[in-house]
N, C-alpha and C positions, 0 to 999 in steps of 0.2 A: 489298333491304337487304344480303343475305347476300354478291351480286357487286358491291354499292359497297365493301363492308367488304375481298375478298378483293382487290379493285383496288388500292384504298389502302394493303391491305398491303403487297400486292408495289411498289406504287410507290415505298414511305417504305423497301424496304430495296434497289434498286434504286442509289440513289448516283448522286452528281454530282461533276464535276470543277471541279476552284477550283485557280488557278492552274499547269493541268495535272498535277494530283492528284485524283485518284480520291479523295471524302470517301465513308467506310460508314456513318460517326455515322447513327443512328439519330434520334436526338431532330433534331440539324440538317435529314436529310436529310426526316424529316417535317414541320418548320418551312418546309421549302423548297419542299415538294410544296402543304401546301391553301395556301398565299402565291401560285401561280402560275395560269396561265391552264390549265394543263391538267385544275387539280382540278375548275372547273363544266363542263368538256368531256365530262370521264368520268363527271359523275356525270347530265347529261343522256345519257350513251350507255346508260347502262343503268336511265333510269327504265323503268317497265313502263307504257308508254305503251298497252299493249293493252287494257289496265282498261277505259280510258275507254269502250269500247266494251258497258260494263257499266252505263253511266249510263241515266236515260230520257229516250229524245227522240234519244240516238245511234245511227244507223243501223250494224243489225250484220248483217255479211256474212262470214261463215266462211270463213277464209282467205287474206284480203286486207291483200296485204305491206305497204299502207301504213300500217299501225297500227305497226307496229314498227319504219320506216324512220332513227328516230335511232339504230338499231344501225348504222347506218352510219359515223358520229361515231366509232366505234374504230380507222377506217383509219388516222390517224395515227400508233396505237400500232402497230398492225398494221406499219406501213412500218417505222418502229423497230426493232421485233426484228427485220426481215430485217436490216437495215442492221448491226445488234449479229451476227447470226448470220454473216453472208458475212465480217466483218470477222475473225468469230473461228475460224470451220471452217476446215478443212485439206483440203480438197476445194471450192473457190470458185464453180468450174466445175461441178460437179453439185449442188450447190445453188442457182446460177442458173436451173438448166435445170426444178428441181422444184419452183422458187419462181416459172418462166413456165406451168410447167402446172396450178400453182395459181391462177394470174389468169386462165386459161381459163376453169377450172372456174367459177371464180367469176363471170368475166363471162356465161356461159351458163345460171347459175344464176339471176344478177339480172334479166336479158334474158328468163328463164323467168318469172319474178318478176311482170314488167312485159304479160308475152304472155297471164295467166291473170288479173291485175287488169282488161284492158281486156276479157278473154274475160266475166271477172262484170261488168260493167258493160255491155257490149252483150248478155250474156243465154247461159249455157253453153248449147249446146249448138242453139243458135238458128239458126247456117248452118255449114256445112264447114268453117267456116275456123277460128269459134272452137274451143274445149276443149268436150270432150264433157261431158255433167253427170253423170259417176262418183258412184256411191256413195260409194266409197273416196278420201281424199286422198290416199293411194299413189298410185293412178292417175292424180288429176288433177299431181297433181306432175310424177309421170313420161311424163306427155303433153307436159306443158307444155316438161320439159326436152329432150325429143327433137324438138320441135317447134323449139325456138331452136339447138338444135343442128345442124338439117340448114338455118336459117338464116343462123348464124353461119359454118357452113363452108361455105357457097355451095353448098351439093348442090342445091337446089331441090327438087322432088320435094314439095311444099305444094301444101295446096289454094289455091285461086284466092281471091285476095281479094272480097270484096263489098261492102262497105261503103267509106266515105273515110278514115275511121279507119284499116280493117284496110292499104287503100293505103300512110295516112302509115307506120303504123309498121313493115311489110313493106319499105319503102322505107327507112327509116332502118337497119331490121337491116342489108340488103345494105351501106349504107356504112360503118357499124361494123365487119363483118364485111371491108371493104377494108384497112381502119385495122388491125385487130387481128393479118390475114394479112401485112401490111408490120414491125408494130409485132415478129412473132414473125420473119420473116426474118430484120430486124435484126440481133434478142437473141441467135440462135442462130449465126447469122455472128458476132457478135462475141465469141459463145465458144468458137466457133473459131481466131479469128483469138488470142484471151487462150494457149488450149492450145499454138499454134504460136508464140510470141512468148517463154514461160514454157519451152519445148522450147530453145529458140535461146538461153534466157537462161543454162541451163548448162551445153549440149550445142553443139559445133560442129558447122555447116552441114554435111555431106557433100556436097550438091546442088554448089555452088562448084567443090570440089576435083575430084569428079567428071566435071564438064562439062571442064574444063581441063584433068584426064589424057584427055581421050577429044578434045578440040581439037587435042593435040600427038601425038595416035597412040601413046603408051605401051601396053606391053602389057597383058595381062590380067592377067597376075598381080600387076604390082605395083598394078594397081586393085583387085583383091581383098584385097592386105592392107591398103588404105586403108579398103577399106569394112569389112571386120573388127576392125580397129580404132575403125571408128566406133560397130560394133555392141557392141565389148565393154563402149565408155563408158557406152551405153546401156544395156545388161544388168544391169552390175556396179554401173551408180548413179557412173559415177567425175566427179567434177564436176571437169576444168582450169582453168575459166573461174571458181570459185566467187569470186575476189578482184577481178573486175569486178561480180560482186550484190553485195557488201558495201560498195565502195569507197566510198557515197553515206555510209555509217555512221560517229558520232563515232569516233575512233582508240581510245578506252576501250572503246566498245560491239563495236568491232572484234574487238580484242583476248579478249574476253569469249567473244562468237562463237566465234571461230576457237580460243580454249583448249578452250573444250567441242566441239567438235568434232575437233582432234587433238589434244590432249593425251594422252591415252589412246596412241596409235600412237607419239608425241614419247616416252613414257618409257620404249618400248622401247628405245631405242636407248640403247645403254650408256652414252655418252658423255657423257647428260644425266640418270642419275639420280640421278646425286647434286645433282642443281639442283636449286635452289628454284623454286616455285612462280612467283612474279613474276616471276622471270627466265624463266621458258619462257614466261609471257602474251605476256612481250616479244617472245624469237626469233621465235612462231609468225606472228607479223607477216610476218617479212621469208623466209618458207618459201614457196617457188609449187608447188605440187602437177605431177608430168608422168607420163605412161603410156607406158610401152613396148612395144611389141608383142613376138612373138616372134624371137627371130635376128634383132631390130636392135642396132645398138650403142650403149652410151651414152656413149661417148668411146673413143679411137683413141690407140694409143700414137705420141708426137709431137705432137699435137693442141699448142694453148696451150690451158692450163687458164683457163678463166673462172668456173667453180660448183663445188661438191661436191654428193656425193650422198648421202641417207640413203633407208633401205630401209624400206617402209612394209609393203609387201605382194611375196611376189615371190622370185625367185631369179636372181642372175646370175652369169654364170660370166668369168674370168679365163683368157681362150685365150691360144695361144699365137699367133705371126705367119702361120700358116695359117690361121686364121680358125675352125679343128674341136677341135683338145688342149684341153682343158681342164686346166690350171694348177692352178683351184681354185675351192669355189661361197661364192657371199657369199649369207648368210640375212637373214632378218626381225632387225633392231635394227643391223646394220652398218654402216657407212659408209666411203665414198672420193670419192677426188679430191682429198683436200687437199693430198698433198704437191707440189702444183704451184702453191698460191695459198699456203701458208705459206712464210718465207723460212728453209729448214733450210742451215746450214751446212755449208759441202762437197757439197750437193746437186749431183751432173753435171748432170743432165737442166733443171737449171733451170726454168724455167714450163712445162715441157712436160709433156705426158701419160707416164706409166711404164710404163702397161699397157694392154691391150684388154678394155674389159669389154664383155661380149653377154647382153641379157637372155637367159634360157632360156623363159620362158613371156612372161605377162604381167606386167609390174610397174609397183608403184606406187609411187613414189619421191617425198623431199622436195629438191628443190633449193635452194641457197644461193648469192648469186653472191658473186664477192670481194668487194666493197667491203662487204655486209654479213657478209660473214664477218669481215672488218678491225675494224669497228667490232664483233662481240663479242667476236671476242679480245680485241681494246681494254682493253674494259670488265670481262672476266673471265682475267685471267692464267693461275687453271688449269686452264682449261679450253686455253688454248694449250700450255703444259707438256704437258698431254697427249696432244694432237694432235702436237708435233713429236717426243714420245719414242716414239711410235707410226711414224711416216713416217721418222725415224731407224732405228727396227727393220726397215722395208721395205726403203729403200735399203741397209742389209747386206746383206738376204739376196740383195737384185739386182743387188749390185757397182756400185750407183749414187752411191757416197757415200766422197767423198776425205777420208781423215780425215787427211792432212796439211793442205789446205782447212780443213777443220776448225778442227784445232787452229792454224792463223793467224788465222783467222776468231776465236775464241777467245782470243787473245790481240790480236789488235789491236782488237778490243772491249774486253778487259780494260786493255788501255794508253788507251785512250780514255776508259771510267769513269775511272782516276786522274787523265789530265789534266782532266776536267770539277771534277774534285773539288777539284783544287789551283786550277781557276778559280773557284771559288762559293769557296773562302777567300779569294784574294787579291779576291775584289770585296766580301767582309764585311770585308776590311781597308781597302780603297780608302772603303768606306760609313763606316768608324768615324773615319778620319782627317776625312774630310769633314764628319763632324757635328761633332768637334772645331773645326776653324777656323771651320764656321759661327757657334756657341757663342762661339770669341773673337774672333770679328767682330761680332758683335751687343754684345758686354763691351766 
């Protein structure tokens, strides 16, 4: 009574899903438990069916697993909570592999089970083959389990059957024991194959890159910083690929994701803290995560500019045309590259690159490309004020910036506002004549 009662607890607070929503209700969710077919499941799994063995006239044999064989009837639940558990661990993979060596157990256990019923039925201790007649049920247990065990794992090493019984079910062990060694290659191969799949999902291949610097004869060293560079992915945890696992994900859930995981690094950078909140859910969207090794570049002065950069993790430096001076180091919360994708007036250099930037170590950078840079300037004006009164400050100090350019630029924009303006009048005046005559055309 005490494990009907503590079933039915845990079942009625347990919860079901109704219209994929999780319900907790208590009262529903035990209106919902004895209404279904599970509640005379469970409560047949744990009658005490051994009792009977208490009646007169019922043949009592001590021990014998068939008196309590509707403990079996639990395996349903049993499947369930693994199903709940692998669904919900964070380790998927190691709880596969402890939840295959629990069906061993168990199938060795029941095969024991089955090995010591038929042992008291043909009489313990009656020929070599049966279970010895132990005082102790420790020892017949543990006869019996090491007995299905060097059956189950095909050791052999048993005594010789004698009887037609002992045949069949000697016979049947070895082919469960086929079944079970297939049924475990499998599962284990297959969480292999989950590990190497889950590896590839946010980590690029090296095997590839590799084969085909070593196809084309490239040297050693620069296959060295490829593979070090693969390795620091891996060390450092740096996920490039994280926006192909997500893409499957609604754009809100995206967005979600991806603020809880860099938002935190986004408010470094100066440029965005004074942003709201929904506005950075938004940008982190259109941000690609990229790694730089040591002494590469991440853009080339001349270059045409395509992306800008922010600085997540990392240092890089601003050389001069020698490739070694260093100019100056850009830290954690900075950013470049835009004055070549914003349009500053008087800019010489036009869409080109201004400078050479070379990481110094490792970095971790947020990329932008133009087009979404476009549309948040767009959408946020001062945040572009900022960015051109910042790349206006650069091209000074670099003699990149005609401020005669400028100031025409400057003014023939400023002639252009007036002429738009004197056009949005004269077409409120063309609109008001019009509605007049319509008025005394219809009069």
């Amino acid at each position: 009574m005490d494990a009907l009662q503590s079933m039915a607890a845990l079942a009625a607070h347990s919860g079901f899903l109704e219209d994929g929503i999780l319900v907790r209700d208590v009262r529903r969710t035990r209106r919902r438990y004895l209404g279904s077919w599970t509640f005379p499941w469970d409560v047949l799994a744990v009658l005490p069916t051994e009792l009977l063995c208490l009646l007169p006239g019922v043949p009592r044999v001590t021990g014998v697993p068939a008196a309590r064989a509707n403990r079996c009837l639990r395996l349903p639940r049993l499947f369930e909570a693994f199903d709940r558990c692998e669904t919900r661990t964070g380790r998927p993979n190691v709880f596969r592999v402890a939840k295959l060596m629990l069906y061993l157990l168990l199938g060795i256990h029941w095969h024991g089970c089955l090995y010591f019923a038929l042992s008291a039925r043909l009489g313990l201790g009656a020929d070599p083959w049966v279970c010895p007649s132990f005082t102790r049920p420790l020892h017949r247990y543990l006869h019996s389990f090491y007995f299905s065990t060097l059956v189950l794992a095909m050791v052999g090493d048993t005594p010789a059957p004698q009887r037609e019984e002992e045949f069949l079910f000697l016979t049947a062990g070895f082919l469960l024991a086929v079944l079970g060694f297939a049924t475990i290659t499998g599962s284990i191969s297959t969480v292999i194959v989950n590990l190497s799949s889950a590896a590839s999902a946010f980590y690029p291949d090296a095997g590839p890159v590799r084969r085909y610097l070593r196809a084309r004869g490239v040297d050693g060293r620069l296959a060295g910083r490829v593979a070090r560079w693969h390795q620091h992915l891996r060390a450092q945890r740096k996920l490039p690929a994280e926006w192909e696992v997500l893409q499957h994900l609604p754009q809100g859930l995206q967005a979600e994701v991806a603020a809880s995981v860099h938002l935190a690094a986004l408010r470094r950078v100066g440029l965005f803290r004074s942003w709201e909140h929904g506005v950075l859910r938004q940008l982190v969207l259109r941000l690609r995560p990229q790694v730089f090794g040591p002494g590469e570049f991440v853009c080339r002065r001349g270059d045409v500019g395509r992306e800008m950069y922010f600085i997540r993790e990392g240092r890089l430096a601003v050389v001069a045309e020698d490739g070694v001076t260093q100019l100056a180091v850009l830290g954690e919360g900075l950013y470049f590259g835009e004055i070549s994708l914003i349009n500053i007036k008087g800019n010489m250099a036009g869409n080109r690159r201004t400078a050479n930037i070379l990481s110094i170590g490792y970095s971790d950078l947020f990329c932008l490309g133009k087009e979404d840079l476009a549309e948040v300037l767009a959408e946020f004006p001062c945040a572009r004020a900022a960015m051109e009164a910042k790349g206006r400050e650069l091209l000074l100090c670099m003699g990149q910036l005609d401020t005669g350019a400028e100031a025409a630029a400057l003014a023939a924009e400023a002639e252009a506002e007036r002429r738009l303006q004197g056009l949005e009048v004269a077409l409120e005046g063309l609109q008001t004549r019009a509605a007049r005559l319509l008025a005394q055309l219809e009069a």
